[in-house]
Every structure is written in structure tokens, then in C-alpha cells.
C-alpha positions as CSV (number, residue, x, y, z in Angstrom):
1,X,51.5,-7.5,-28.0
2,X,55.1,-7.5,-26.7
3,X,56.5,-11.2,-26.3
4,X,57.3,-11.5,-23.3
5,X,60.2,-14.5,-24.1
6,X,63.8,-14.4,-25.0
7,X,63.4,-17.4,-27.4
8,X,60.3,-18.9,-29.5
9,X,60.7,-22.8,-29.2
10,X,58.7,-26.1,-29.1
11,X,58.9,-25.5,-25.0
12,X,56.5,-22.5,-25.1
13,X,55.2,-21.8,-28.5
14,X,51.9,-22.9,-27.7
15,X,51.5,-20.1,-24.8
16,X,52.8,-17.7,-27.5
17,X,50.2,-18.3,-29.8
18,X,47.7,-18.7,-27.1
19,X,48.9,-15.4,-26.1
20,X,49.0,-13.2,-29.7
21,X,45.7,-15.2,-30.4
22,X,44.2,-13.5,-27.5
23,X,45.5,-10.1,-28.4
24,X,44.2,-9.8,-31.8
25,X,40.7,-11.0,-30.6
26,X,41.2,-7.9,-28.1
27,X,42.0,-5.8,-31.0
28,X,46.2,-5.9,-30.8
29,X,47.6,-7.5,-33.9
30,X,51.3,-6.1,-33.7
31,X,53.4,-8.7,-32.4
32,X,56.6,-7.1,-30.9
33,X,59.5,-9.5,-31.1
34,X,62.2,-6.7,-29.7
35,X,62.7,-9.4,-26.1
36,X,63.1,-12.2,-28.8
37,X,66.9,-13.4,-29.1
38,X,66.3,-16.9,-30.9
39,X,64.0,-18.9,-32.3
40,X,63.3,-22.4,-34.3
41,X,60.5,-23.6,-36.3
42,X,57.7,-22.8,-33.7
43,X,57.8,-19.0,-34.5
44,X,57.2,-19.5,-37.9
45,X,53.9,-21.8,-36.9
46,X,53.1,-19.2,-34.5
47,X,53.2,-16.3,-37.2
48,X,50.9,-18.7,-39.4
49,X,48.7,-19.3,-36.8
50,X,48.3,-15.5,-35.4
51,X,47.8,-14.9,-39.1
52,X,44.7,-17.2,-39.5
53,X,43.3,-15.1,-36.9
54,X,43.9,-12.2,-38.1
55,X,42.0,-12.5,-41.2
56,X,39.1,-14.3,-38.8
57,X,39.7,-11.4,-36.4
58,X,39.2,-8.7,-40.1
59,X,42.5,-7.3,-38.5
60,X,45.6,-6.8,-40.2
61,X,48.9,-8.6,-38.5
62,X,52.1,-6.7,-38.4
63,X,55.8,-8.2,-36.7
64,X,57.7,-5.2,-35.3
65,X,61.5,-6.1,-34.5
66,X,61.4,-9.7,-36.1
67,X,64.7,-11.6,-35.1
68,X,66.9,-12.8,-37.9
69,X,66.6,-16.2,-37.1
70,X,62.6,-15.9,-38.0
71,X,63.4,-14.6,-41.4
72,X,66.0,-17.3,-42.0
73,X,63.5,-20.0,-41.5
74,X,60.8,-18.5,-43.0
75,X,63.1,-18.3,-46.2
76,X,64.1,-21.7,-45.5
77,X,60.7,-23.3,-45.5
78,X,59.8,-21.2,-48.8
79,X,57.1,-19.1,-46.8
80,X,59.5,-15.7,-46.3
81,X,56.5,-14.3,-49.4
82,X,53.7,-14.9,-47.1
83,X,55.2,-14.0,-43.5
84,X,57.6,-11.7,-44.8
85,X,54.6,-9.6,-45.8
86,X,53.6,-9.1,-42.0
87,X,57.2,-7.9,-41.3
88,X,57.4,-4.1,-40.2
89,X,60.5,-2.3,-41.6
90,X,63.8,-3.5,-43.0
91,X,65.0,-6.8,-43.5
């Protein structure tokens, strides 16, 4: 699923997650973060929560072009071992 936001914050996290929750039900569990510019601690719930249902889902989730700022606060809040695993390519 391609996000379809410029930033991931408090204002419309919930329809994010809504949104990649949906998705990976439907089968999609790459979240594409390439439209992404900025984000704050929402995007790091939402990654936890798209993950939970993943594993309900049997899928496997992948992030494909994960802003910086994600990374940075998953690092912050000591959880850049569990998301970082879902991160496609370098960083």
C-alpha cells in the first residue's frame, strides 16, 4: 500500500493504520512510505499496529522507502530491533 500522506502525525494516523490494516487483510503488507516527508511518534504506533496484524493476517510486513525521521524515533524509543526488521533496504 502506497501512503497516500506527506507526513504521519497525531492528525491522521488513525486513517493510516485504518488504511494499511485494511490492506494486509486484502493480502498487501508492503507499506510504501516514498510520499512520506515527516513524521512523529504516530508512524512508529502505526508500524506496531500494522505489525500485529500482520502476524494475525500470517503475512509478513515489509516498509519500502522508510523516511529518516521513522528510524530516528524508532531508535529513540529503543524499538529500531523490532521495526527496523520490517525495513526494506538500506538504512
Amino acid at each position: 500500500m502506497r501512503i497516500d500522506a506527506d507526513a504521519i502525525t497525531n492528525r491522521n494516523a488513525a486513517r493510516i493504520v485504518e488504511a494499511g490494516v485494511a490492506a494486509i487483510r486484502a493480502g498487501d503488507a508492503v507499506m510504501d512510505f516514498s510520499a512520506v516527508r515527516r513524521c512523529d511518534s504516530s508512524a512508529v504506533a502505526a508500524v506496531l499496529a500494522w505489525a500485529r496484524a500482520a502476524r494475525a493476517a500470517d503475512r509478513s510486513l515489509r516498509l519500502e522507502a522508510v523516511p529518516d525521521d521513522l528510524r530516528s524515533l524508532a531508535r529513540l524509543y529503543g524499538l529500531d530491533a523490532v521495526v527496523g526488521g520490517f525495513f526494506a533496504g538500506p538504512g
